[in-house]
Each structure stands twice: as C-alpha cells, then as structure tokens.
Z-matrix of the N, CA and C atoms (Angstrom, degrees):
N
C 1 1.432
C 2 1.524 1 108.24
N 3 1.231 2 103.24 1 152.38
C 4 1.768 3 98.97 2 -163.93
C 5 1.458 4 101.68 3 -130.88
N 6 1.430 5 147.63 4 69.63
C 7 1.670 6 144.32 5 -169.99
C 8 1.234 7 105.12 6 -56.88
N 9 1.123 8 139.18 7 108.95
C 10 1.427 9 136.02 8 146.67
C 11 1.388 10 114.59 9 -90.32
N 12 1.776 11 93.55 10 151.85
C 13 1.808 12 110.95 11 -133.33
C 14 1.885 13 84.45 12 -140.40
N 15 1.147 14 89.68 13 113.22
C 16 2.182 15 75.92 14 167.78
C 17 2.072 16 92.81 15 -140.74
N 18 1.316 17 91.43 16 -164.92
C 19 1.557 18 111.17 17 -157.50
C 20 1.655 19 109.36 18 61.44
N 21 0.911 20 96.76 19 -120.74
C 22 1.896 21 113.29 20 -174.03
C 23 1.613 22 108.37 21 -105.76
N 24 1.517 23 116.56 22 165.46
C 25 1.506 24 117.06 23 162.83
C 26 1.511 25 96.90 24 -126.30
N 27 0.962 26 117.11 25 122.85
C 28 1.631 27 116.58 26 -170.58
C 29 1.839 28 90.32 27 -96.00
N 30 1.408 29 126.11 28 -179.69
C 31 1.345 30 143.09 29 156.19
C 32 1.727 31 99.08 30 -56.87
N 33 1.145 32 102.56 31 -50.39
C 34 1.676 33 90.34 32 -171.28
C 35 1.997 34 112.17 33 -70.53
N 36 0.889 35 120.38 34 -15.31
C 37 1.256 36 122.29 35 169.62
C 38 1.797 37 108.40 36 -75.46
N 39 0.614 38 133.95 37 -51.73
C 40 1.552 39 143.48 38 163.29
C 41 1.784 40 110.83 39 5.50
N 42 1.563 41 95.12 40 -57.89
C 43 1.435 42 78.75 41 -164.80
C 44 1.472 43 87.55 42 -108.91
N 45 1.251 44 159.66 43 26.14
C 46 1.033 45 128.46 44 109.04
C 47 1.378 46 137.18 45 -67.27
N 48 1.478 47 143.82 46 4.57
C 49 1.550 48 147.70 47 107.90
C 50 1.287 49 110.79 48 -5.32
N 51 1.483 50 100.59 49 -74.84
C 52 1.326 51 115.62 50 -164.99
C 53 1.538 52 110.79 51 -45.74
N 54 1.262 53 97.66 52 -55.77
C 55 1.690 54 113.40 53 -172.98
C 56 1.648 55 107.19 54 -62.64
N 57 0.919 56 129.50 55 -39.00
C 58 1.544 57 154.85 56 -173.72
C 59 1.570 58 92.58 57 -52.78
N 60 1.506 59 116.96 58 -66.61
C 61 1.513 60 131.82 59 -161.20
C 62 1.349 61 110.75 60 -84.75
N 63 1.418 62 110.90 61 -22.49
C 64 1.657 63 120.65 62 -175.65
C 65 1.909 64 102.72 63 -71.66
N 66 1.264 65 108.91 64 -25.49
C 67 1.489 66 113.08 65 -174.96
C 68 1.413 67 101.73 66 -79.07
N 69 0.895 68 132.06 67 -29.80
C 70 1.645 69 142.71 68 -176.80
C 71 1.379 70 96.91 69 -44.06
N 72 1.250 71 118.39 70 147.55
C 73 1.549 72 114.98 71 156.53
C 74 1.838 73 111.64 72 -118.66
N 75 1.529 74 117.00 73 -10.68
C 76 1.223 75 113.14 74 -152.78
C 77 1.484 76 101.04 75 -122.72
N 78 1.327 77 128.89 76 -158.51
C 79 1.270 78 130.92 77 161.63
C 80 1.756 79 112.50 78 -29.68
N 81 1.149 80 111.00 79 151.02
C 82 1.510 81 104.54 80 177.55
C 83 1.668 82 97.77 81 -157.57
N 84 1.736 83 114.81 82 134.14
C 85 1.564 84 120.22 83 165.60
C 86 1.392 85 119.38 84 -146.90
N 87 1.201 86 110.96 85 130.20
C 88 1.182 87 112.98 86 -168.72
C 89 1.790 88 123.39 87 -90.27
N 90 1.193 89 126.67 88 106.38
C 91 1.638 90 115.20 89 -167.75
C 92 1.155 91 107.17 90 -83.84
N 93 1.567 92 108.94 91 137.23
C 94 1.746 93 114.81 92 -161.53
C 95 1.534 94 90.60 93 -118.66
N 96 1.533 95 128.67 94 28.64
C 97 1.296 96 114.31 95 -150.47
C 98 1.699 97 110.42 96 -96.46
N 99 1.835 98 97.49 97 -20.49
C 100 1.955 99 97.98 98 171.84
C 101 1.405 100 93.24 99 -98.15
N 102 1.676 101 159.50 100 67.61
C 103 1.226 102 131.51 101 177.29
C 104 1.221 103 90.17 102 -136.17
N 105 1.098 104 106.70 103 142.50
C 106 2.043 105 109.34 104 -162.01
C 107 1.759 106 102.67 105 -125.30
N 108 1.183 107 112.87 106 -8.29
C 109 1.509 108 114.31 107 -176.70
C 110 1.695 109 117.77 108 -150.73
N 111 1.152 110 142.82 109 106.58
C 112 0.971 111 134.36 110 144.10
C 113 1.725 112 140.90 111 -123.58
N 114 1.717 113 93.60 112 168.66
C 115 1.795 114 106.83 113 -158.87
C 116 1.695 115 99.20 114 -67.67
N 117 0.767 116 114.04 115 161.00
C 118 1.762 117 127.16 116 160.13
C 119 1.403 118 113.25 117 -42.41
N 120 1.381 119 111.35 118 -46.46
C 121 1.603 120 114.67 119 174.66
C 122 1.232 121 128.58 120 -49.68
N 123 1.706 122 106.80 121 -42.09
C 124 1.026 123 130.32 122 -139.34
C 125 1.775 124 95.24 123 -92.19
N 126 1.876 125 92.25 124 -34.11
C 127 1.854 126 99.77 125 -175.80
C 128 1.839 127 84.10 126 -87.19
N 129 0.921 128 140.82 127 -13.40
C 130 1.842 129 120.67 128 163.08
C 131 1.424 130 117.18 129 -50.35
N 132 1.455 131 90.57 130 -58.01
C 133 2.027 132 115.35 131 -162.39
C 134 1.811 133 82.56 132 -50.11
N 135 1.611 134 102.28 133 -70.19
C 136 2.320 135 99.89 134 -158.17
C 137 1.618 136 99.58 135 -62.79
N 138 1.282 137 124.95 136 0.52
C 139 1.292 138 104.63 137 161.55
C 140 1.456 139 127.08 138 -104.25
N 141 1.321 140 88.60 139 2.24
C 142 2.074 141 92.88 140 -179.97
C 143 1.771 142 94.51 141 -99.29
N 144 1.456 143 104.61 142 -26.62
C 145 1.397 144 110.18 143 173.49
C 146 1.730 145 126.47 144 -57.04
N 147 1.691 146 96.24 145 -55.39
C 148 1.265 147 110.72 146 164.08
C 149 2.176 148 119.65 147 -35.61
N 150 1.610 149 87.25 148 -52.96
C 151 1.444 150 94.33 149 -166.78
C 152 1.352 151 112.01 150 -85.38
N 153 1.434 152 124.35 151 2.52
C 154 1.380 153 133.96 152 154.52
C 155 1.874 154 105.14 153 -93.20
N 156 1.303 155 116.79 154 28.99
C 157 1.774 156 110.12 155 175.81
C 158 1.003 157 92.01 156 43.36
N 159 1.481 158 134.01 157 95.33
C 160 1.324 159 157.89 158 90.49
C 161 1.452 160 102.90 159 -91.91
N 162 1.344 161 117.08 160 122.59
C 163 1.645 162 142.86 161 157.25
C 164 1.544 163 97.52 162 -72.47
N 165 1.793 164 88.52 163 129.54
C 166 1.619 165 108.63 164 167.62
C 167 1.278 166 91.22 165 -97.40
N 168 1.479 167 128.68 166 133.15
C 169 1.486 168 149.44 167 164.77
C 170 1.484 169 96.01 168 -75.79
N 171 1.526 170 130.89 169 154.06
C 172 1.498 171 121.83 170 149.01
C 173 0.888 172 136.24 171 80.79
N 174 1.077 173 122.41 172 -45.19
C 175 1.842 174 150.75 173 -153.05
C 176 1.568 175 106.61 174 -24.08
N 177 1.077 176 150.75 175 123.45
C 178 1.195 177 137.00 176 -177.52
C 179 1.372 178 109.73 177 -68.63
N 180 1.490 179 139.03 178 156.31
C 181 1.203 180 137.75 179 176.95
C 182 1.371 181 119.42 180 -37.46
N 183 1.666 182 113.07 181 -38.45
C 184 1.970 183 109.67 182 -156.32
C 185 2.191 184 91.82 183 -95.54
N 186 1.506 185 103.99 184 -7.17
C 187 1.357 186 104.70 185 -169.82
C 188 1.792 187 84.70 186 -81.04
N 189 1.133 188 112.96 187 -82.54
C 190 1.318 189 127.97 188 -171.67
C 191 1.369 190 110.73 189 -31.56
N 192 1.403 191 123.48 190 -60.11
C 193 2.051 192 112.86 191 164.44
C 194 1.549 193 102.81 192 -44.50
N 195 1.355 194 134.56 193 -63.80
C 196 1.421 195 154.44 194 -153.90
C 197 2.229 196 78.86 195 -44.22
N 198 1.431 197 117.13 196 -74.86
C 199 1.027 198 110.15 197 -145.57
C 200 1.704 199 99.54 198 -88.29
N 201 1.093 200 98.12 199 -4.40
C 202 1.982 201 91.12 200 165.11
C 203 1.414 202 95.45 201 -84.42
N 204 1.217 203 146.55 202 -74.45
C 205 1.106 204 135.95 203 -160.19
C 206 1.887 205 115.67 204 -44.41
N 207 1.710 206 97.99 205 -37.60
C 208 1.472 207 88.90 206 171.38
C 209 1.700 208 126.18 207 -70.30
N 210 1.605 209 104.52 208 -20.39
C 211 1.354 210 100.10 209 176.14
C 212 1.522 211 114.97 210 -69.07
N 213 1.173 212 93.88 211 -34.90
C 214 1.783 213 102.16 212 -175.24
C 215 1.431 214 89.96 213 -54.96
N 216 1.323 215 130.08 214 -53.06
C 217 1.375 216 115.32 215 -127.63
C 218 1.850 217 94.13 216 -81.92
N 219 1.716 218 108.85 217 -47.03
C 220 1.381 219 115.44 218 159.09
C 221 1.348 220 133.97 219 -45.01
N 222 1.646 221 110.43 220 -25.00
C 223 1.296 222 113.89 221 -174.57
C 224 1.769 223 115.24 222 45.31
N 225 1.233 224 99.37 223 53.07
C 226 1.674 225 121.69 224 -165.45
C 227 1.604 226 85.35 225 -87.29
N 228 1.627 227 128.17 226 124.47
C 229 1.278 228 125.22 227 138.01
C 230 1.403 229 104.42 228 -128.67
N 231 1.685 230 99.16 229 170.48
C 232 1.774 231 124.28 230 178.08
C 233 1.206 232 111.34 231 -4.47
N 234 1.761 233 99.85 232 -70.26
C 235 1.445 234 111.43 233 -142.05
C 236 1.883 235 84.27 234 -89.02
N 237 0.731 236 168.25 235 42.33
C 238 1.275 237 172.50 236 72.31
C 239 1.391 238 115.19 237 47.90
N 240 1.108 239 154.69 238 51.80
C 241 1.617 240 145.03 239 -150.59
C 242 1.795 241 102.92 240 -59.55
N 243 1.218 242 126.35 241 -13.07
C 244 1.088 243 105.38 242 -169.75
C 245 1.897 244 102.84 243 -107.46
N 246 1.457 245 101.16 244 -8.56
C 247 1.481 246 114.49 245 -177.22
C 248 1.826 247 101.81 246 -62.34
N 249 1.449 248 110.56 247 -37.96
C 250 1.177 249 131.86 248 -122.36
C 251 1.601 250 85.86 249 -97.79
C-alpha cells in the first residue's frame, strides 16, 4: 500500500497517520512527493516510521536530511521496544 500525503503534515495529523498505517498488515510507503511543509512531530513520526520499514517515497531534499538527522540524533532502530 502506498499513502500519498501532500500540502503540510501538521502535529495534529500525526496520529491519524499513525492510525491509517497501523491498519495495514502488508508492505506499507508513504509518498512525501506533494508535501511542502512539515511540523517537528511529523519529521519524528516518518522517522520512527522509516526505522520500523516504512519507505519514504519522494521526500524532498530538506525533509529527507530533517529525518536522517533525527534518526541519528534518536538513534531509533527496528528492534526499538519503545518504537514498537
């Protein structure tokens, strides 16, 4: 399943994402390719997402540094119990 996501992701969108992707049972990717602005939350959530294998589609350049730098900074992987 592939969600494509454009305009903004505000904090308040977050946990409906969440909820959106949690129903999934199979492959899951999210296309970041119309989204022109996002909250801090929003670059947390696609990087805890990322490190649970969810593929960011698109990502614009300043999104894609934005959520590597947050993984680095979290040091967020898979097996993560609190990711999870």
């Amino acid at each position: 399943m592939v969600l494509c996501v454009s305009g903004r992701i505000q904090a308040e969108h977050v946990n409906l994402l969440r909820d959106l992707l949690g129903r999934e049972k199979g492959r899951v990717a999210i296309d970041l390719k119309d989204v022109v602005l996002v909250a801090r939350e929003a670059v947390n959530f696609l990087a805890l997402s990322e490190a649970k294998g969810i593929e960011l589609r698109n990502c614009s350049p300043y999104i894609r540094e934005w959520v590597a730098r947050e993984r680095a900074h979290t040091d967020v992987e898979p097996s993560d119990p609190e990711t999870e």
